[in-house]
Residue frames as qw, qx, qy, qz and C-alpha x, y, z in Angstrom:
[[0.105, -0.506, 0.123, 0.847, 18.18, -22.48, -6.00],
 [0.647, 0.570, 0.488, -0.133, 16.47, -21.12, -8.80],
 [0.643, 0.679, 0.120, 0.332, 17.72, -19.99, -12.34],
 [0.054, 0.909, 0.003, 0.413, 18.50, -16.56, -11.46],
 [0.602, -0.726, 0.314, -0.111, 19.97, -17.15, -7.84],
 [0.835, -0.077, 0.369, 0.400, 22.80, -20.29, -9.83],
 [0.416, 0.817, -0.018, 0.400, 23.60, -17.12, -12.26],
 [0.205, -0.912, 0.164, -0.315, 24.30, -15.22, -9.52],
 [0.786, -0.572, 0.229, -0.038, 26.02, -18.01, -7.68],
 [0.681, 0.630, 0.346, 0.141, 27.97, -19.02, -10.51],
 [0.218, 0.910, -0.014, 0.353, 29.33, -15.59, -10.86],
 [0.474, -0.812, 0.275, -0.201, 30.20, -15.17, -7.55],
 [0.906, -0.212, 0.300, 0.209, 32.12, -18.80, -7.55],
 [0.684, 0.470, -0.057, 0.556, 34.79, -17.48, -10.39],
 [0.016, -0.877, 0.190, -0.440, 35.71, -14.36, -7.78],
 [0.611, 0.014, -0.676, 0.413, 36.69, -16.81, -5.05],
 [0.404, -0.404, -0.573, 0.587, 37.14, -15.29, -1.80],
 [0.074, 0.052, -0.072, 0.993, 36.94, -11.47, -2.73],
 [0.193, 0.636, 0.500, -0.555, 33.80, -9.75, -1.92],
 [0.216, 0.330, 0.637, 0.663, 31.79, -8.25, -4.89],
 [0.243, 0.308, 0.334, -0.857, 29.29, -5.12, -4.71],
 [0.454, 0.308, 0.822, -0.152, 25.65, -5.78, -5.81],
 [0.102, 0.845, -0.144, -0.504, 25.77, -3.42, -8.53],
 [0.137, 0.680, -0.626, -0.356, 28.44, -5.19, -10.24],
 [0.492, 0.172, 0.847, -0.104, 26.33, -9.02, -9.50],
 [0.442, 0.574, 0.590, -0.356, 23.72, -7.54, -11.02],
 [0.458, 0.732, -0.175, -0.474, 25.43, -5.92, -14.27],
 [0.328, 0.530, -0.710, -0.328, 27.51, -8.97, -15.01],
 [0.315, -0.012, 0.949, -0.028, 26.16, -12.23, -13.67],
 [0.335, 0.452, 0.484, -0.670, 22.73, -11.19, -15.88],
 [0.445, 0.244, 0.533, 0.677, 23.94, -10.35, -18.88],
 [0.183, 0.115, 0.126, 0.968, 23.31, -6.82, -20.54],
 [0.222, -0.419, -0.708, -0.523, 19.61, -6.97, -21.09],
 [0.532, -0.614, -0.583, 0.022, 18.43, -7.85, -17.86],
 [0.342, -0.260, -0.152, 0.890, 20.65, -4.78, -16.37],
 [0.043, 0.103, 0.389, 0.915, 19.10, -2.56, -18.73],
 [0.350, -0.443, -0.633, -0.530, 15.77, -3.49, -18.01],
 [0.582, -0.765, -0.056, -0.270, 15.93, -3.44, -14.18],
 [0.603, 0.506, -0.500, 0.361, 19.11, -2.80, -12.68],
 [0.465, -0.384, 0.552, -0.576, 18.07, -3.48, -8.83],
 [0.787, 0.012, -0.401, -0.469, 17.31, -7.45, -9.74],
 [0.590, 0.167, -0.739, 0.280, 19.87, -8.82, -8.12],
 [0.100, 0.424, -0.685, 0.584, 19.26, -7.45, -4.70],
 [0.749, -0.277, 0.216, -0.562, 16.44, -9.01, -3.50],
 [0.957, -0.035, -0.277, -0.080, 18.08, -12.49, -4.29],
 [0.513, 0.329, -0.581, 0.540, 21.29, -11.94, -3.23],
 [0.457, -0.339, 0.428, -0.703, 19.17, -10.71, 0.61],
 [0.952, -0.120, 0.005, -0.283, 17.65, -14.24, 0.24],
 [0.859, 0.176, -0.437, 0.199, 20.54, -16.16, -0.50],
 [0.014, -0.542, 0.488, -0.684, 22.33, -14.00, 2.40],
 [0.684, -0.250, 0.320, -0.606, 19.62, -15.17, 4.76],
 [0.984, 0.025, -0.161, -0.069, 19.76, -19.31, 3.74],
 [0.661, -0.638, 0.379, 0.109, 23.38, -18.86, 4.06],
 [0.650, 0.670, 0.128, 0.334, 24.56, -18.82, 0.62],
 [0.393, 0.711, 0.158, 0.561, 26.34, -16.20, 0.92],
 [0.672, -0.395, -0.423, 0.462, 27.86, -13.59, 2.76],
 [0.177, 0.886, 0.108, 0.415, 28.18, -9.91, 2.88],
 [0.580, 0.160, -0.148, 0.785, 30.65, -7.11, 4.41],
 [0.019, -0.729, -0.340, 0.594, 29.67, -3.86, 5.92],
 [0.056, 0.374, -0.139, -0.915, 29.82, -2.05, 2.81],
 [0.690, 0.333, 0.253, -0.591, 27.54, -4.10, 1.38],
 [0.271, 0.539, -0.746, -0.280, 29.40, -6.46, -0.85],
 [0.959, 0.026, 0.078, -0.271, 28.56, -10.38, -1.51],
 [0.438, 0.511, -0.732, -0.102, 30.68, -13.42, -1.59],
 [0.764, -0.157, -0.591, -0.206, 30.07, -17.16, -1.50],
 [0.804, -0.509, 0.228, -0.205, 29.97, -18.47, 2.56],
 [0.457, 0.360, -0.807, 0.100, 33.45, -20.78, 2.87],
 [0.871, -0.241, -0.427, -0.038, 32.29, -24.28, 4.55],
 [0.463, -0.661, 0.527, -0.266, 33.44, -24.21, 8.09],
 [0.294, 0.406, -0.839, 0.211, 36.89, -26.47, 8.50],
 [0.854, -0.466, -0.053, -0.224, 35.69, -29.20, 11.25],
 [0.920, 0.054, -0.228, 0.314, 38.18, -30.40, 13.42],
 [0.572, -0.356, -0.119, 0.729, 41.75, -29.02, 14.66],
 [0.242, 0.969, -0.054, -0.005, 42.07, -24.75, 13.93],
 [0.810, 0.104, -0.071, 0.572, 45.46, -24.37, 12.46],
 [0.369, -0.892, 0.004, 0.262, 47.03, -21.41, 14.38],
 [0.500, 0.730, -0.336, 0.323, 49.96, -19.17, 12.45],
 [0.701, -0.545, 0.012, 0.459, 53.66, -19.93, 14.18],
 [0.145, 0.894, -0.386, -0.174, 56.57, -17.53, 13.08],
 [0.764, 0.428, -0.473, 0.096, 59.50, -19.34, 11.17],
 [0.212, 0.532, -0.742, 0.347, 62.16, -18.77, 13.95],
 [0.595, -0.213, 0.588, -0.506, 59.77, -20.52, 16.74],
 [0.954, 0.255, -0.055, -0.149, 58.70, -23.37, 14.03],
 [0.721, 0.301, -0.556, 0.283, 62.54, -24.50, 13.78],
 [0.054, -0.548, 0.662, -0.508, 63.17, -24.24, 17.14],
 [0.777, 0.029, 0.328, -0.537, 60.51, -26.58, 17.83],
 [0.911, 0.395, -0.098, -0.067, 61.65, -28.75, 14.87],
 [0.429, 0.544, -0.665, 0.278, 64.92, -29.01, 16.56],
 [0.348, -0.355, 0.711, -0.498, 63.40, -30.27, 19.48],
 [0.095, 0.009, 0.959, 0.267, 61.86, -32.72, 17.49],
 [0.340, 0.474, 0.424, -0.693, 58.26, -31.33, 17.65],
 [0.244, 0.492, 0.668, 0.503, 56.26, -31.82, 14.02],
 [0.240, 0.646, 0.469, -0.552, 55.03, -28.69, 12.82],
 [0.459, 0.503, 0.661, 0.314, 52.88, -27.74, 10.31],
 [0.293, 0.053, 0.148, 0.943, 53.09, -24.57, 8.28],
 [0.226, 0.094, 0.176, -0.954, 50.75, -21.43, 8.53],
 [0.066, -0.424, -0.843, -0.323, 47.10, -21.64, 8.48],
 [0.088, -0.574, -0.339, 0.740, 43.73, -19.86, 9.95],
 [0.042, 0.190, -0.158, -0.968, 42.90, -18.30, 7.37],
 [0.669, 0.191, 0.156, -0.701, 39.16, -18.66, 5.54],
 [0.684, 0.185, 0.691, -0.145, 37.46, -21.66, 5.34],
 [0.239, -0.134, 0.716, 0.642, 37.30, -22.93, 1.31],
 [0.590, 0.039, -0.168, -0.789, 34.22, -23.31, -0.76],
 [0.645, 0.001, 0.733, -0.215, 32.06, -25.93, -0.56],
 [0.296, 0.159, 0.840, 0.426, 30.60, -28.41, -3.42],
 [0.338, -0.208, -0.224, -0.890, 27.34, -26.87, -5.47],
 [0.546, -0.289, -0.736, -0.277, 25.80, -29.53, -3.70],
 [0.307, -0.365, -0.511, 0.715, 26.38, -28.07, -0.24],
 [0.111, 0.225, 0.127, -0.960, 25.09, -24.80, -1.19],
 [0.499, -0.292, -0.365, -0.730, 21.66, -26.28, -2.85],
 [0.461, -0.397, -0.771, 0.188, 21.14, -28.02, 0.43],
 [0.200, -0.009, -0.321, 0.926, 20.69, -24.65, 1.98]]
């Protein structure tokens, strides 16, 4: 990645999971200046980093880091009353999951 694209990434990595609009990449991961001078900068990197797989986008157009497919078992939500019924038949079970994958390391995402 280059300067501009680890700003951007960076940025994105303090929002966590939420989705961000490019608009709002581009006025704060930049700083004031670089808005001011050209406030369309961000989108041509954030369309590259989309495309390597950086990144990820929404239908309304919004960005947010890619979470690292999980490998292995998919944990699957149970309801409480079916988890203890199960745990009275002795059955181990583990509590809710499914939901999005975490981030990865920065080093996963400059292998991209």
């Amino acid at each position: 990645m280059d300067s501009e694209e680890r700003e951007i990434f960076y940025f994105l990595k303090t929002w966590g999971d939420e989705f961000v609009s490019a608009k709002e990449i581009a006025r704060r991961a930049g700083g004031k200046q670089k808005y001011h001078k050209n406030p369309e900068w961000a989108k041509p990197l954030l369309g590259r980093m989309a495309e390597r797989g950086v990144l990820e986008s929404d239908t309304q157009g919004r960005f947010r880091i890619k979470p690292v497919a999980k490998k292995g078992k998919v944990k699957r939500w149970i309801s409480p009353e079916i988890a203890k019924i199960l745990s009275e038949k002795g059955v181990k079970v583990e509590g809710a999951g499914g939901g999005s994958g975490e981030t990865g390391t920065d080093d996963y995402y400059d292998q991209l």
